[in-house]
N, C-alpha and C positions, 0 to 999 in steps of 0.2 A: 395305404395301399394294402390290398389283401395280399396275402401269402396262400397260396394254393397248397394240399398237404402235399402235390407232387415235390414243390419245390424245398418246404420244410425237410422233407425224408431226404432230399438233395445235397441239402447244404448240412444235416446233419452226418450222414454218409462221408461227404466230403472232408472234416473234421475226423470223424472218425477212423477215416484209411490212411487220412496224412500222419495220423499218430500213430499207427501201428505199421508204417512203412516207413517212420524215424526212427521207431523201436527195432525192427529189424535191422535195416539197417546202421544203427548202435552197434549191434555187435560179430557180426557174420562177416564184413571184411578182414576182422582180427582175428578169428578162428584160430589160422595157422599160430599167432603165436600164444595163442591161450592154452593150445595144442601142448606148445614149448613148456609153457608156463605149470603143466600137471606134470611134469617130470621126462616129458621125451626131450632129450638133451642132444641124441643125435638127428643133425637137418634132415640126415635124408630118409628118418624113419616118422621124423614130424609131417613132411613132406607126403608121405604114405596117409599117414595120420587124415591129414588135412584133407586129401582127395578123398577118402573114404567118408569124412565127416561130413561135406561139401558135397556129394553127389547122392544120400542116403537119403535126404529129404527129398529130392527129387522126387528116387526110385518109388518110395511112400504114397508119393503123392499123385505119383502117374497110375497110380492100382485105385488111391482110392477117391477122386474130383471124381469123376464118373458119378460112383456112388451117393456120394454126398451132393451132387447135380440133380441126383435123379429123386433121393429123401426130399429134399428142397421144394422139388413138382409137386411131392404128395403132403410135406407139411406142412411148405412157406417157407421163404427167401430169410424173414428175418430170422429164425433161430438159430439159419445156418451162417448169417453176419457172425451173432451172437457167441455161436460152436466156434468159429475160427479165433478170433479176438479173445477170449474168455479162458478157449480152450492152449491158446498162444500164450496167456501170459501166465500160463502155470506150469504151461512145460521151458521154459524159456528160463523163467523165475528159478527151475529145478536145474537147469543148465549151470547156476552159479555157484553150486553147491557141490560137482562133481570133484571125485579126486584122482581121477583114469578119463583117458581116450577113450577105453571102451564106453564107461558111464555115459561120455557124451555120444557117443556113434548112436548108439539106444535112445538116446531120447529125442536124437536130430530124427530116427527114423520113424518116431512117434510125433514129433511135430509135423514132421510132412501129412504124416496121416489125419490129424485131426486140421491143421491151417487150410490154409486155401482163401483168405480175405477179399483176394482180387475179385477173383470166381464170384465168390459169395456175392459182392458188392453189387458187380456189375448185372447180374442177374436179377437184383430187386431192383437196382436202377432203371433196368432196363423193361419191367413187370411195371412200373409205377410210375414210368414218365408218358407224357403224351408223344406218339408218334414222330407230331414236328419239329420237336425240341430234346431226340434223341442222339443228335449228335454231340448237340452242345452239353448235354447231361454228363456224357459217357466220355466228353474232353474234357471234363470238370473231374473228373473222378481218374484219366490220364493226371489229369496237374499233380493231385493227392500223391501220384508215384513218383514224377518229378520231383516234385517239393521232400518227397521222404529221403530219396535216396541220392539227395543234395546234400542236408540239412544234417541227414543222419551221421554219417562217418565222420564229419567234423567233430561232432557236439560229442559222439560214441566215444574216437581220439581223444578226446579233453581229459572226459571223465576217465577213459581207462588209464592214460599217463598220469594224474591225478589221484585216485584213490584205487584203481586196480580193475582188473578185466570184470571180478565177480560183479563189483556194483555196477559194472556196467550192462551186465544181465538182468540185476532188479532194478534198477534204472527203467532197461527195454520191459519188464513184466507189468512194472506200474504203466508204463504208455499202455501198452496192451490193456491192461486194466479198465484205463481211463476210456478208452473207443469205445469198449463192449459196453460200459456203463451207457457212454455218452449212445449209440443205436437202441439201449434196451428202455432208455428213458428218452427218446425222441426221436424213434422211426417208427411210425406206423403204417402197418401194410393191411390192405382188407384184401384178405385169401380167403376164400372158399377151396375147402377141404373135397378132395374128388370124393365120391360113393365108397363109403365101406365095400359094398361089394362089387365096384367098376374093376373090370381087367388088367391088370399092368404086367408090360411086357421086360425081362428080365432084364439087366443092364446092360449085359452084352446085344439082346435083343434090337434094346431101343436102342445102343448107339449105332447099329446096323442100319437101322432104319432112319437115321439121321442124317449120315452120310450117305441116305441116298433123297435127300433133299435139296432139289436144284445145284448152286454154288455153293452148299456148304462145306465140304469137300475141301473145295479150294481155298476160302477164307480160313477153315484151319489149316491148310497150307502156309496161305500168307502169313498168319499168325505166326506161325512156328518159324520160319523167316527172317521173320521179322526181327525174332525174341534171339535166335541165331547170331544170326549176322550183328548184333549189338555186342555178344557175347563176346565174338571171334577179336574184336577192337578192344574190348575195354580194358582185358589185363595186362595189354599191352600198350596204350596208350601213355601213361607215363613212363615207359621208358622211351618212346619216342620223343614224349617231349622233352627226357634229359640228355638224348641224342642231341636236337635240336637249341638246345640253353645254352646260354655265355652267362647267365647269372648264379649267383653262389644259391641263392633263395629257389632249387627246382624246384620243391613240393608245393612252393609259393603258386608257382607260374600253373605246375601242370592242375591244381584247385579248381586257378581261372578261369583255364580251358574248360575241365568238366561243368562248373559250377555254370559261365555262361550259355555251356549247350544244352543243360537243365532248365535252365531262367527260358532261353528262345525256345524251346520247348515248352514249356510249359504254356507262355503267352500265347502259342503257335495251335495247342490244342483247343485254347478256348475258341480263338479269331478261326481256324479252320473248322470247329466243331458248329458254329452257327453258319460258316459258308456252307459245309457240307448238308445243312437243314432248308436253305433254298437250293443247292444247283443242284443237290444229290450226291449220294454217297458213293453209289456206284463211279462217278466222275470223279471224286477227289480222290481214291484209295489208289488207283493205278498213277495217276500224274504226282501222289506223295512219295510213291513208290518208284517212280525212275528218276525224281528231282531225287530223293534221297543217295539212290546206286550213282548218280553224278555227283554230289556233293562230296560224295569219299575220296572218287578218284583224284581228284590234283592235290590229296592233303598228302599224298606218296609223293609229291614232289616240290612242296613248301619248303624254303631255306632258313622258315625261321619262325619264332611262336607266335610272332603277331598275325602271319600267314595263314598258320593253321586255325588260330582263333578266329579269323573270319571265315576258314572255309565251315572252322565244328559251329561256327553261329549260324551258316545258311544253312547246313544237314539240320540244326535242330528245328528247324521253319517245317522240314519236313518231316522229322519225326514226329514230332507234336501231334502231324494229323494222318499217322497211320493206326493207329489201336483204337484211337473213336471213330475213325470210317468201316474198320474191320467188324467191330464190335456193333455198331449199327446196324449195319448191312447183315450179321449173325439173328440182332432181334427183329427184322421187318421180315427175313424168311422164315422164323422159325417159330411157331405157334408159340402163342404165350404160354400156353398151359406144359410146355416142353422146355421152353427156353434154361430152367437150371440146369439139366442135362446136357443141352449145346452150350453150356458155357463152361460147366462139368469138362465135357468133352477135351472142346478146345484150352481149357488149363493141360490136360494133361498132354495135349499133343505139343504143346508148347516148352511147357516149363522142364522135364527132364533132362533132354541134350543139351543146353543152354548148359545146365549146372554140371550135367555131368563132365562135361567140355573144358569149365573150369576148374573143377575139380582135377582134371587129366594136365588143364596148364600149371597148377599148381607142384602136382609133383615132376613134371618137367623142370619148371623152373628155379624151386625153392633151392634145388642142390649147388646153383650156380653162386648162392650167396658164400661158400664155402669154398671156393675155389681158390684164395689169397692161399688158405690154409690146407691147401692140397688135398681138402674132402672133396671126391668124385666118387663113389664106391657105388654109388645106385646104378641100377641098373637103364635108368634112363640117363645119369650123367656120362656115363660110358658111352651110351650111344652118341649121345650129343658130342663127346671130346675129339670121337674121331672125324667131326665137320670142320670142312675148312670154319676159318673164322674172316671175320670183315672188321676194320675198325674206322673208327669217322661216323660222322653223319651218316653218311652212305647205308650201317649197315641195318637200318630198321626203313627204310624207303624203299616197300614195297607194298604198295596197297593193292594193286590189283592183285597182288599175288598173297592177298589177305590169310584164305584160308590156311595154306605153305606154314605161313608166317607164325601165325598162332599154331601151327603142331611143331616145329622146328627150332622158334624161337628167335631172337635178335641178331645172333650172330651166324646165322645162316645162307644169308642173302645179300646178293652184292646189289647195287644200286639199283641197275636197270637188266633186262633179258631178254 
């Protein structure tokens, strides 16, 4: 059977994001105590630490996807794979070698700036697949995220309990290493370079002119939503499910949870990625989109982790097939010869609040591990001491009332309201 180069560039891509979304995530759930581990010794200044380190690549990176969106249009998609991956695994690599918080705040602000893999990816992908097999491309290249940020915090865990946080940074540099290799020895793209002397309009220009093309407006809406709302759950999700445990093994249970809403997801992007390429995108992105806001609702009132593990297996049916409907429906409106800039775009209108968000729950929450030991002195565990508190089950069974939840914290909310 021939292999088409669309598909070669596909499954090389594929490969190549799953490694450098294992490498990330290797090491960025552990921050905080890497944080600990350079000499801040007090929680609740690690805590500070942590949020500032964890929202810096964001800020970085909301200034500069645009830009590198827009270089992308004038030089081709693959150097900016290559810039992300290449340029990831040397600042990452330099992350293992710091001996200050500061050192790290500096070069998280400098990886924001030069990464951007998603971006980059989905913009050759979506340059070099044919039309009718753009959903299935682009939920091929969703799995890559799944499968990373599965795979990663387990295997990250090992090695950092094992031989130390550092080698878990050259660990994450050699993945990185290995992806850029693996796109610069088996992605090929044929780009034609615009006219030396053809007009381009400045970044801020074009993304003006972008958002004023049809739905594209709203699909970075949805985007950013999307990327949100995942955000608002996840630092919280294992503590509900140690709410909801009678077993000695939680970190066990709550794994399962994640790991199986990764796994149906993942299977969910590809099976909805080829539905979406007969009935259309336009159709699947909205019906993924209010199956998903249902699937949240009754996990705020499951009594227990089998409960919830069926309802986080049917949400991931539908997360699966929201970022290759969005992402789709981004390349069929947006000229090819533009599309790095709307993908530019939509990174940055995305990825910021998400991290800045946790960043913000981190120093919330980190101070509360100090509470046996009567450390409360920050200025957000003051705030928090003076709320009532809930104990039981009861006191994280609040999903509709999600967002609350995530600014406030577990012991903020009483069952039902």
């Amino acid at each position: 059977m021939r292999i088409e180069p669309w598909q070669r560039n596909l499954a090389a891509l594929f490969f190549a994001q799953t490694l450098t979304m294992i490498a990330f995530s290797f090491v960025f759930p552990f921050i905080p105590l890497y944080i600990r581990s350079l000499g801040v010794s007090d929680p609740d200044r690690a805590a500070e630490w942590a949020g500032l380190v964890m929202a810096a690549a964001a800020l970085s990176m909301a200034v500069a996807q645009p830009y590198w969106g827009s270089l992308a249009d004038r030089m081709g998609r693959k150097p900016m794979v290559i810039r992300s991956m290449l340029g990831g695994s040397v600042i990452i690599g330099a992350m293992g070698f710091v001996s200050s918080p500061e050192q790290l705040l500096v070069l998280r602000f400098i990886q924001g700036a030069i990464t951007g893999v998603v971006a980059a990816g989905n913009a050759l992908v979506a340059t070099s697949t044919p039309k009718p097999r753009l959903g299935f491309a682009l939920g091929l290249m969703q799995v890559s995220i799944f499968l990373g940020n599965s795979v990663g915090p387990l295997v990250g865990g090992v090695i950092s309990d094992e031989y130390g946080f550092r080698v878990a940074f050259y660990a994450a540099a050699s993945l990185l290493l290995l992806g850029g290799l693996i796109a610069i020895a088996f992605v090929h793209e044929q780009f034609v370079r615009p006219a030396a002397n053809a007009a381009r309009p400045s970044v801020i220009a074009e993304s003006r002119s972008l958002l004023g093309i049809s739905i594209f407006p709203v699909l970075v809406t949805v985007v950013f939503l999307i990327q949100l709302g995942g955000t608002i759950i996840s630092p919280v999700l294992s503590l509900f499910i140690a709410q909801l445990s009678t077993a000695a093994d939680v970190a066990t249970e709550a794994g399962l949870v994640m790991a199986a809403t990764g796994a149906v997801s993942a299977l969910s992007a590809i099976v909805i990625g080829r539905l979406s390429d007969r009935v259309g995108h336009a159709m699947i992105l909205p019906i993924c989109l209010l199956g998903a806001a249902a699937a949240y609702v009754p996990q705020a009132w499951v009594e227990n982790v089998g409960q919830l593990l069926l309802w986080r297996m049917l949400l991931g049916v539908f997360l699966g097939g929201l970022m290759p409907s969005a992402n789709a429906l981004i390349a069929l409106i947006v000229p090819v010869e533009r599309r790095g800039a709307a993908y530019g775009l939509s990174a940055t209108a995305s990825s910021p609040p998400p991290r800045i968000l946790t960043g913000t729950r981190v120093f919330l929450t980190m101070p509360f591990s100090t509470r046996a030991s009567g450390v409360t002195t920050s200025p957000a565990a003051k705030c928090r001491a003076r709320r009532p508190t809930f104990t039981g089950t009861a006191q994280v069974r609040n999903g509709p009332m999600g967002m609350l939840f995530f600014m406030c914290g577990p012991r903020s909310l009483p069952r039902r309201m």
